[in-house]
C-alpha positions as CSV (number, residue, x, y, z in Angstrom):
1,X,14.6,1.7,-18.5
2,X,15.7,2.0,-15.0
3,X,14.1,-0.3,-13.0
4,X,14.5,-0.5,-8.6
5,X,14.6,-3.8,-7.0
6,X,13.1,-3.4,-3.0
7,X,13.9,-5.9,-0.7
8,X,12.1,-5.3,2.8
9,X,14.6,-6.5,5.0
10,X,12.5,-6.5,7.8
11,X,15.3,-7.3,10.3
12,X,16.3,-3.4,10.5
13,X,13.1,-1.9,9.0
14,X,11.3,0.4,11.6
15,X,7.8,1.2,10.5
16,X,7.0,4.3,8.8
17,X,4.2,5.5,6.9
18,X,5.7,7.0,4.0
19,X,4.2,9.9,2.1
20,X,2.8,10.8,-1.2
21,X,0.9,13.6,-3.5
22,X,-1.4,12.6,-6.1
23,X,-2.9,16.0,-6.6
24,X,-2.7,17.7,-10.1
25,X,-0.9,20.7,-8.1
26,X,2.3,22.2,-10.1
27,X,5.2,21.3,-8.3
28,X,5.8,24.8,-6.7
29,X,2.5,23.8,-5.5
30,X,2.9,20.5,-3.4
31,X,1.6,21.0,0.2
32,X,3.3,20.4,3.5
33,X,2.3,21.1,6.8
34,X,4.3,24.3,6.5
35,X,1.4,25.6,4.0
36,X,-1.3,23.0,3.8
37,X,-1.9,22.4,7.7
38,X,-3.9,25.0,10.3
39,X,-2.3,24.1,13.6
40,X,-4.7,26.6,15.7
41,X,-6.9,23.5,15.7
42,X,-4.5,21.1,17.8
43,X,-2.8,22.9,20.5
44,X,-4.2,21.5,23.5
45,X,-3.2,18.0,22.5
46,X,-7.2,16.9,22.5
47,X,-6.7,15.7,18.7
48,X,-10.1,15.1,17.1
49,X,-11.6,13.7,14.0
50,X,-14.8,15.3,12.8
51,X,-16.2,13.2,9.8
52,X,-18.9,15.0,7.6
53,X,-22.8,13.2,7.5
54,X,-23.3,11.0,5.0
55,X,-24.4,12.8,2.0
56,X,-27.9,11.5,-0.3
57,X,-27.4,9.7,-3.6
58,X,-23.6,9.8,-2.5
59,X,-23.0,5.5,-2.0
60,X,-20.3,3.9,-0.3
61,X,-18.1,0.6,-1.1
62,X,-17.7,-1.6,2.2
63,X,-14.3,-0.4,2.5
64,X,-15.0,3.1,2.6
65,X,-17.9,2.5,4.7
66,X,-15.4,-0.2,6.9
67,X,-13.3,2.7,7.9
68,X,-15.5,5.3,8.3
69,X,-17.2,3.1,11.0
70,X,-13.5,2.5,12.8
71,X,-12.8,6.1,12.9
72,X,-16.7,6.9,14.3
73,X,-15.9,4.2,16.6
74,X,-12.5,5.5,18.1
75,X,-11.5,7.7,20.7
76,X,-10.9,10.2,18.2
77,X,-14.1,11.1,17.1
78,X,-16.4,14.1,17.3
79,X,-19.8,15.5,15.9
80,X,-18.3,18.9,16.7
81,X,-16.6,20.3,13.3
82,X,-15.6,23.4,15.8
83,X,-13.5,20.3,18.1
84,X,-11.9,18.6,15.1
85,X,-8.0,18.9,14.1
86,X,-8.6,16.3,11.5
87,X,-11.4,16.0,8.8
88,X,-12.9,13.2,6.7
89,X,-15.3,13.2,3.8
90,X,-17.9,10.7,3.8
91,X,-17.7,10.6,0.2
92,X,-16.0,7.0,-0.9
93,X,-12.3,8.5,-2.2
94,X,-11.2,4.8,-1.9
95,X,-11.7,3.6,-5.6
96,X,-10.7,6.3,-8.4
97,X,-11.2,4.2,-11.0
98,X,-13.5,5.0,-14.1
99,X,-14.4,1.5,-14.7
100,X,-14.7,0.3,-11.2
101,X,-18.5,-0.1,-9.8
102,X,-17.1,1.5,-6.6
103,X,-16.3,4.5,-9.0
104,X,-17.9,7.3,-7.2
105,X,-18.8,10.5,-10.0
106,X,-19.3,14.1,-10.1
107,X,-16.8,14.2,-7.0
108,X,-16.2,17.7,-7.3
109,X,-19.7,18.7,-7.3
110,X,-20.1,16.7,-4.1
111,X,-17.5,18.4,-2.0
112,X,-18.5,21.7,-3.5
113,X,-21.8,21.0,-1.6
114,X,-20.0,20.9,1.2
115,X,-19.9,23.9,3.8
116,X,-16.9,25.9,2.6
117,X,-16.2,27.3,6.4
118,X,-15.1,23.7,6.8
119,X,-14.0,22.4,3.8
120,X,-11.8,25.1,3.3
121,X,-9.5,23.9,0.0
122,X,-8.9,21.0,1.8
123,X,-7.2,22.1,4.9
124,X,-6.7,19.9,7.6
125,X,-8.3,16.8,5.7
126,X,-7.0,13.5,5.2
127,X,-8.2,11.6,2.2
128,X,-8.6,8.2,2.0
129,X,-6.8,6.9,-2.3
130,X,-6.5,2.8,-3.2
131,X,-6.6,3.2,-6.6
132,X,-6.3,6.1,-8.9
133,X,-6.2,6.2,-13.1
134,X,-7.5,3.5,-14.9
135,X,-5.7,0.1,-16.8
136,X,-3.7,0.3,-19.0
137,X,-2.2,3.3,-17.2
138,X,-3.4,4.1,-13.8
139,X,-1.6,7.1,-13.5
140,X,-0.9,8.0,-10.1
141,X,-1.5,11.8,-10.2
142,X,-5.4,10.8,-11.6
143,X,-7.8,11.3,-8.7
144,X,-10.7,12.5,-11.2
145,X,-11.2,15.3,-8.1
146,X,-9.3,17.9,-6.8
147,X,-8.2,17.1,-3.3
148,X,-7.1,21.2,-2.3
149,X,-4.7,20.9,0.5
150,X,-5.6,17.2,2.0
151,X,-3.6,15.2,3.1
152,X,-3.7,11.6,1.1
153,X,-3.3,8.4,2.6
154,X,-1.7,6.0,-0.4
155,X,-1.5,2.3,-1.0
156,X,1.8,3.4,-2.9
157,X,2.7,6.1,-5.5
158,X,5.4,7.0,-7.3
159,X,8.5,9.0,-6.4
160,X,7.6,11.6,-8.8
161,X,4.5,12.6,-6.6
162,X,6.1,11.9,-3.1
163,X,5.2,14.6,-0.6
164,X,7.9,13.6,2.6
165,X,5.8,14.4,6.2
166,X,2.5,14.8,4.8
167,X,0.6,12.2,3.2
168,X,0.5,9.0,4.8
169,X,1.1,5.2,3.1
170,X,-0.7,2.4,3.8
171,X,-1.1,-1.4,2.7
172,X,-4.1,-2.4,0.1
173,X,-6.0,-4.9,1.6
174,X,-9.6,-6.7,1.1
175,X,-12.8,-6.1,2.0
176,X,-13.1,-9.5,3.3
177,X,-10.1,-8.3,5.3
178,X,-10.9,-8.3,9.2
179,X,-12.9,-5.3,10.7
180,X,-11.6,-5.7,14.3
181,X,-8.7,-7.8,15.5
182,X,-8.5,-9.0,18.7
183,X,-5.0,-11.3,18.7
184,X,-2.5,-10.5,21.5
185,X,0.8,-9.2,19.5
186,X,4.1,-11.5,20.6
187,X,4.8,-15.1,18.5
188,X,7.5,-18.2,19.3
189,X,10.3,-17.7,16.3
190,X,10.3,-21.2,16.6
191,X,7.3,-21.7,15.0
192,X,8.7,-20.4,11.7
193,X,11.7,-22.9,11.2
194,X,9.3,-25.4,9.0
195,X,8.8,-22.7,6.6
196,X,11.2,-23.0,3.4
197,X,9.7,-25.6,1.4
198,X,10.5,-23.2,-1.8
199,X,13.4,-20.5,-1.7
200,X,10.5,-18.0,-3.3
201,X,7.2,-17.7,-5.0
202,X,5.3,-15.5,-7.3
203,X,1.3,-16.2,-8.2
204,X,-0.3,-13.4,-10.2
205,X,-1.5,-11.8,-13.7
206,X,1.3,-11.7,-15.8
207,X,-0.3,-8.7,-17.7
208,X,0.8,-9.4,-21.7
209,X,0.4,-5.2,-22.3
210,X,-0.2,-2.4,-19.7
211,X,1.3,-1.2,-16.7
212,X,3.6,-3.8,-14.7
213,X,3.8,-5.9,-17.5
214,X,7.6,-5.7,-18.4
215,X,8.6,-6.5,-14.8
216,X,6.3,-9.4,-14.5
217,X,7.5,-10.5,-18.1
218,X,10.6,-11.5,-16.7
219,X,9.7,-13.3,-13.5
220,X,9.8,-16.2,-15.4
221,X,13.5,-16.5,-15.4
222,X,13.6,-17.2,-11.8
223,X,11.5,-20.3,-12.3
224,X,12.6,-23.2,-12.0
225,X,9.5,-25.6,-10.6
226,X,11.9,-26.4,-7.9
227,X,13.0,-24.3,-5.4
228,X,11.2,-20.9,-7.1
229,X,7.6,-21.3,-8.6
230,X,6.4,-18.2,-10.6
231,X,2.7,-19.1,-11.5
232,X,1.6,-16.9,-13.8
233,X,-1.4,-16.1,-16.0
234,X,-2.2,-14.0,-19.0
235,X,-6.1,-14.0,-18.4
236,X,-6.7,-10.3,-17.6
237,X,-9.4,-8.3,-19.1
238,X,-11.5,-9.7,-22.0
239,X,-8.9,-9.2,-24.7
240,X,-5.9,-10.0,-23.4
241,X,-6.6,-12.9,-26.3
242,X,-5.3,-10.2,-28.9
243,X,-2.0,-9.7,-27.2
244,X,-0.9,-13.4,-26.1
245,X,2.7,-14.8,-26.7
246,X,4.1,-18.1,-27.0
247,X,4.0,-18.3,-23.4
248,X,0.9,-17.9,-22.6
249,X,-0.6,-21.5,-22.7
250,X,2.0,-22.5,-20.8
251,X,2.2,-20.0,-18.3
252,X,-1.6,-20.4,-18.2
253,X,-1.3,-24.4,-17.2
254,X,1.3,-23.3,-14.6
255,X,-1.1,-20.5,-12.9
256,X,-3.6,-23.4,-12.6
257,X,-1.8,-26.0,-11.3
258,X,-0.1,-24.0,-8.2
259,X,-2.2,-22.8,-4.5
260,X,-1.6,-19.5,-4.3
261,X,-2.0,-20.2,0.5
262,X,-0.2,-22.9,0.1
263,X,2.6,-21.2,-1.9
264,X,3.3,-18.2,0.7
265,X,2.8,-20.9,3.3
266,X,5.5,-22.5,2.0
267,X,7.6,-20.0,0.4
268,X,10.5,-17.4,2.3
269,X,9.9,-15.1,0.3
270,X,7.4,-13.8,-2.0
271,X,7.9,-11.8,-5.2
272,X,5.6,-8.2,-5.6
273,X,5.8,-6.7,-8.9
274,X,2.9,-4.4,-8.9
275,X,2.6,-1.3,-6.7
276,X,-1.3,-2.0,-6.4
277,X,-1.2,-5.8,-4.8
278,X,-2.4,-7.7,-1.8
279,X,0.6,-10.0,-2.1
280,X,2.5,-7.8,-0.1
281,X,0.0,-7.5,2.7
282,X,-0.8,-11.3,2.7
283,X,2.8,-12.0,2.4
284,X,3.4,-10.2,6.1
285,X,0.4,-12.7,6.9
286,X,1.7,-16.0,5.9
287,X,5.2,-14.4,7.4
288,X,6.4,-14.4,4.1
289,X,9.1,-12.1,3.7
290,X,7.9,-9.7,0.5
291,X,10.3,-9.0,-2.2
292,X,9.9,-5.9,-3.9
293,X,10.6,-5.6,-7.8
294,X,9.4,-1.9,-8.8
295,X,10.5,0.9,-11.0
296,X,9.8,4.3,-9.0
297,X,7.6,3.1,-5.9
298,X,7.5,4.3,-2.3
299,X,6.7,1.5,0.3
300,X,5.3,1.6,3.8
301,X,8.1,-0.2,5.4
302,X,12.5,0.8,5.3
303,X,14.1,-0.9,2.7
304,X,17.1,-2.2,1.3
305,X,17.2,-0.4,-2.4
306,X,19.2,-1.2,-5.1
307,X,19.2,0.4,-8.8
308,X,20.3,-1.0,-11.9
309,X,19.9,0.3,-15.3
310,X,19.6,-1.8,-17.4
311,X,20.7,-1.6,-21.5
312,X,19.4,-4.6,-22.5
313,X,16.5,-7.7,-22.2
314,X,20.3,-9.6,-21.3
315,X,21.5,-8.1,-18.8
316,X,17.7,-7.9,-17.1
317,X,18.0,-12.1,-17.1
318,X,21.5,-11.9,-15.8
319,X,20.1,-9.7,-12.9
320,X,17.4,-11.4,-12.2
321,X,19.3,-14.9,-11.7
322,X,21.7,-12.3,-9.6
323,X,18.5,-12.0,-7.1
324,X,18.3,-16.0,-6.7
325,X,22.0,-15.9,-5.9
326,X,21.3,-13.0,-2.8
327,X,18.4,-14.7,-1.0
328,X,19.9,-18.2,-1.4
329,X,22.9,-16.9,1.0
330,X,21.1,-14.6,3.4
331,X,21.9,-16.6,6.8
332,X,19.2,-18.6,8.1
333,X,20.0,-17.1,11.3
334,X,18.6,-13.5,9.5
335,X,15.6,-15.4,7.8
336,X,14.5,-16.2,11.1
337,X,14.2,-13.2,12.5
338,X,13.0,-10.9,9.3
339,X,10.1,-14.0,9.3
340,X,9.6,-13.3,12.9
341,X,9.8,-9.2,12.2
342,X,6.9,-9.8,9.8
343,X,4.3,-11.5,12.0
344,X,5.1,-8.7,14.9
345,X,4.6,-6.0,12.5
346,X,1.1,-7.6,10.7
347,X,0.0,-8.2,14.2
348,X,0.6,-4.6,15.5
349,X,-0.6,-2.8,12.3
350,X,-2.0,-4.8,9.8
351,X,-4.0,-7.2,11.2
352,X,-7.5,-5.5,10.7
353,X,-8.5,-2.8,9.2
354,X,-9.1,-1.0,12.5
355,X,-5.5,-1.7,13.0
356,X,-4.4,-0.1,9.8
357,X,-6.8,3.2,10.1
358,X,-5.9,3.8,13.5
359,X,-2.1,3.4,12.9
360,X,-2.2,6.1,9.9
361,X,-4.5,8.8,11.9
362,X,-1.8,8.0,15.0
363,X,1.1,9.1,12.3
364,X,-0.7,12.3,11.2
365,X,-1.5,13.1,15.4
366,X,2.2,12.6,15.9
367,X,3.8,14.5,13.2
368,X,1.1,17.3,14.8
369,X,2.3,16.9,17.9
370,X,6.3,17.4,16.8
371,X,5.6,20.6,14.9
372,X,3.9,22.1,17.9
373,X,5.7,21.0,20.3
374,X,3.8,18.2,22.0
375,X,5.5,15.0,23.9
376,X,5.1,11.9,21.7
377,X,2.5,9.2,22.6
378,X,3.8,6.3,20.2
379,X,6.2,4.0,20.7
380,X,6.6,2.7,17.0
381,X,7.5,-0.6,16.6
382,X,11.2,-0.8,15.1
383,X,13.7,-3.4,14.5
């Protein structure tokens, strides 16, 4: 199995929102803006967002209902369909799925209800996806709707699905995460020179059968209760009982015994291993520089990417000790400033979900504005 081990090194990464399709298009199929995308609607550089009313017996989850009140609330906005560049569907997208209580059904029929002037397949829309299939799976091509030609913005997907200049990536986060953030962006890289208690950390499900669960399998070779802590735990779902191994109890005690805060505020950097976490967004947080481990994922952020295929459960181990080795020699000089890289780019983007809406409709304006010829209005933060 060929597995892809991402390191953000966020002393060179300039931020851009990578892009995806989850549709169940063939691949002659996939969209661009070359065939998905009506520019007649954004000439005049006036870029609107018209978002539809909210439809009856059509409920919301907080997130969904979190961004559609940022969007309502920005510059961007207008109850003019006939003004709008950019659409959005009030119905919740967000969670796709089937066992979720956020699952929202008969999506089809809703946006059928729609009027089809504006609708139209799709066009011009940008659809809101955390979380597509269902466990043990979660394929990423499962939205249980057909999307037309919308754009999709992604907490991550696979290469296999990856649609370059037209969807849009962005971090999962909370819905206890921050509505509006009002911080002024600039930090002291002094404060972070406290900040390496422990080399690296990993807290999280373990997941004994599933998807992710041969990566996180072997996080535990990297432990060594001293300078790395991997804390993991097999409780997930109600039968993960029937699968358990021999390591279980243990691995169990260890989950228990470790803070996952005071971890990342101790750690330099912090292991990911699934492509739908908050680790990696809490990481930036706790300036915790994230360290990827992922078979076929694309990521918001430039990376350093290396591939390995491995033959064997062996050489895996081998590889993974390989990883301690890397991070224990990156200068400190460089661990200083990747820290400091990823408070500046939380701050900028991340902070609030206002932050994180407004910086993925700002990527789909500007990639409007290059293919007809408008002067940029960003000045992305890049290192």
């Amino acid at each position: 199995m060929k597995f892809l081990i991402l390191l953000v090194v966020l002393s060179i990464i300039c931020l851009v929102f990578l892009v995806f399709e989850v549709t169940k298009l063939e691949k002659s199929e996939r969209c661009s803006f070359a065939n998905c995308f009506n520019f007649t609607k954004c000439l005049d550089g006036n870029l609107r967002i018209y978002i539809y009313p909210d439809l009856p017996n059509s409920p919301q989850s907080k997130i969904y209902s979190d961004i559609l009140t940022v969007l309502r609330r920005s510059v961007y906005f207008t109850e003019d369909a006939s003004e709008a560049c950019l659409f959005i569907l009030s119905v919740d997208t967000v969670d796709r799925d089937r066992i979720s209580e956020d699952y929202v059904k008969d999506l089809n029929s809703l946006i059928s209800s729609l009027p089809k002037n504006v609708w139209n397949n799709g066009l011009n829309h940008l659809i809101f996806n955390f979380y597509s299939g269902t466990f043990p799976s979660y394929s990423s091509n499962d939205l249980g709707f057909n999307p037309g030609k919308a754009m999709i913005a992604w907490t991550s997907s696979s290469r296999q699905h990856f649609r370059a200049d037209f969807d849009i990536s962005i971090p999962l986060f909370h819905k206890e995460h921050p509505l509006l953030s009002n911080e002024e962006i600039g930090l002291n890289s002094t404060d972070f020179q406290n900040h390496d208690k422990y080399l690296a950390s990993f807290k999280g499900k373990r997941y004994v059968y599933g998807i992710g669960s041969e990566t996180r399998d072997i996080l535990h070779y990297l432990h060594n209760n001293n300078s790395v802590i991997i804390a993991s735990t097999c409780r997930h779902n109600s039968d993960w009982k029937k699968y358990e191994d021999e390591r279980c109890e243990e691995d169990n005690a260890q989950y228990d015994r470790w803070d996952y805060n005071q971890l990342m505020d101790n750690s330099t950097f912090l292991f990911n291993s699934k492509r739908k976490t908050f680790s990696f967004l809490e990481s930036l947080k706790h300036s915790c520089i994230p360290v990827i481990f992922s078979d076929d994922w694309f990521y918001l952020l430039k990376i350093l990417l290396i591939g390995v295929k491995f033959q064997s459960q062996g050489m895996k181990k081998i590889f993974y000790l390989l990883i301690y080795d890397y991070l224990s020699n990156i200068p400190k000089e460089r661990i200083l400033k990747m820290r400091y890289s990823t408070q500046l780019v939380y701050q900028k983007y991340f902070a609030s979900i206002e932050r994180i809406v407004l910086t993925s409709i700002k990527q789909v304006f500007e990639r409007i504005r290059r293919h007809v010829g408008l002067p940029s209005q960003q000045n992305w933060l890049c290192y």
